[in-house]
C-alpha positions, 0 to 999 in steps of 0.5 A: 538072924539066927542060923536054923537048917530046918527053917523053911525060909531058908530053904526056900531061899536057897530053892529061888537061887536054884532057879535064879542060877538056871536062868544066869546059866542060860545067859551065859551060854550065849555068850560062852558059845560066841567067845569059844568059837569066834573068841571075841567077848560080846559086851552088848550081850546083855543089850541085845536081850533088851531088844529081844525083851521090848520086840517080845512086849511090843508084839504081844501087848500093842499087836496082839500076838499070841504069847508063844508067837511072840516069843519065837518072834523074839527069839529069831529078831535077837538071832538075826540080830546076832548074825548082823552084829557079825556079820557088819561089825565083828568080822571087819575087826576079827583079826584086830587086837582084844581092846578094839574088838572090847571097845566096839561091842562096848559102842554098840552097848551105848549105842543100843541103850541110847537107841532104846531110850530114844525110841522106847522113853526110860518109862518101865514096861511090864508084860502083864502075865501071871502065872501065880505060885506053886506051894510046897508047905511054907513055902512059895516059888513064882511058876514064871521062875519055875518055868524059867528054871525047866526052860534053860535046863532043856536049853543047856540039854538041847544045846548040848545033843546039838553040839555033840550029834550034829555034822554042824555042832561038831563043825563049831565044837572043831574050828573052837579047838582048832582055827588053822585046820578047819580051812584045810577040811572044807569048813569055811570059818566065816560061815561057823562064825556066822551060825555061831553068832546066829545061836548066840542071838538066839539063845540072847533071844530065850534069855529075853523071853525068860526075863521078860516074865520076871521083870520089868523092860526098860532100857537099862535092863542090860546094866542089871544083867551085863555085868553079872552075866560077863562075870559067871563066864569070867568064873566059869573059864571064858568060853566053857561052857560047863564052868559057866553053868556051875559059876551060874549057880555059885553066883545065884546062891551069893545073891539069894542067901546075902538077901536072906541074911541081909539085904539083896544089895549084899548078896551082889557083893558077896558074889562079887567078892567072891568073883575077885578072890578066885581071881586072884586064886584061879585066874583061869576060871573054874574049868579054864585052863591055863595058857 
């Protein structure tokens, strides 16, 4: 395909990765949060954006529920989620070595896409809603995408005041720089972990109210977004949260413009092969830093 800067098909390609990395960094927040605070990498993350997914599409397409209901219905069951997985699974393993702590959030990966396949069918669900697109000359961007773009940068801002403003923000940004001496302040450890894993599941929630615009429910939805959504973390430096949000944006680029020249299949692998490069290059991540 012939290289032209001003073709509006290619600006409009790289417009659509913008609003696809806003999306991937809100995913990666989450799970960011988590492993910055609690140091434990969720593997089920994306899984419990599946729940979240099927909660939000069972409430509004066989109950009735009002859309912006079922969302924040969606949003406090993966949040409730999040505490639970905690509070009955992490914390007996916390002190336990990295493999173990891999291998359990790994079975419960299996064990919820096996319990989603049971309860749900492999049939493909979809939310039915449109919200049309938006032109601007030649080109053409969905408005779900638009406002899935708005709702994760106000999400990154909101939790960013959060974590900055706030007695309890500043309590979870304190016991993530410095574990043994938060005790001694009178900040009980347990509790932060637990409102962390609380934020986490409920930013796992917005993640699945998003994508529940965009794409269709299934089972396997957590296969497309897992290992992606580990590797802008991976690349960002696991755990911090402003590498994450510029590795979502790296990433989402690779995938929309390895579309445009060829198929969307090689946009993955780019990205990919990008992600093993800096690897060897920064194993760190790009704003982590070395031990």
């Amino acid at each position: 395909m012939e290289f032209s800067i001003t073709d509006p098909f290619l600006w409009e390609t790289v417009i659509q990765g913008l609003l696809f990395g806003g999306v991937l960094a809100l995913l990666s927040l989450g799970l960011n949060i988590i492993f910055g605070v609690i140091d434990v990498v969720w593997i089920c993350y994306a899984e419990l954006i599946m729940i979240g997914m099927y909660a939000i599409y069972f409430l509004y397409a066989d109950y009735g529920v009002p859309l912006p209901l079922a969302f924040i219905a969606g949003i406090l069951t993966v949040a409730l989620l999040g505490a639970a997985l905690h509070h009955f699974i992490i914390r007996p393993i916390l002190h336990t070595e990295p493999i173990n702590q891999l291998l359990v959030t790994g079975g419960v990966l299996f064990f919820l896409q096996g319990f989603a396949t049971l309860v749900f069918s492999v049939e493909f669900r979809n939310l039915g809603v449109s919200f049309g697109s938006f032109a601007a000359g030649d080109m053409f961007f969905p408005i779900s995408r638009m406002l899935a773009f708005a709702v994760s940068l106000v999400a990154v801002v909101v939790l960013w005041l959060f974590l900055k403003r706030t007695f309890l923000g500043t309590a979870i940004r304190a016991i993530s720089q410095d574990r043994e001496i938060m005790p001694l302040m009178g900040v009980s450890p347990q509790k932060i972990y637990l409102v962390t894993s609380a934020l986490g599941g409920g930013l796992a929630g917005l993640g699945a109210c998003l994508l529940v615009l965009l794409y269709d429910i299934h089972p396997a939805i957590g296969l497309t977004f897992g290992p992606i959504t580990f590797m802008v973390c991976v690349l960002g430096g696991l755990g911090n949260m402003i590498g994450g949000f510029i590795a979502a944006f790296i990433f989402a680029e690779f995938i929309a413009l390895g579309g445009f020249y060829a198929e969307v299949e090689w946009g993955y692998v780019m990205a990919f092969v990008f992600f093993i490069v800096m690897m060897f290059i920064r194993p760190q991540g790009i704003m982590g830093s070395k031990s």
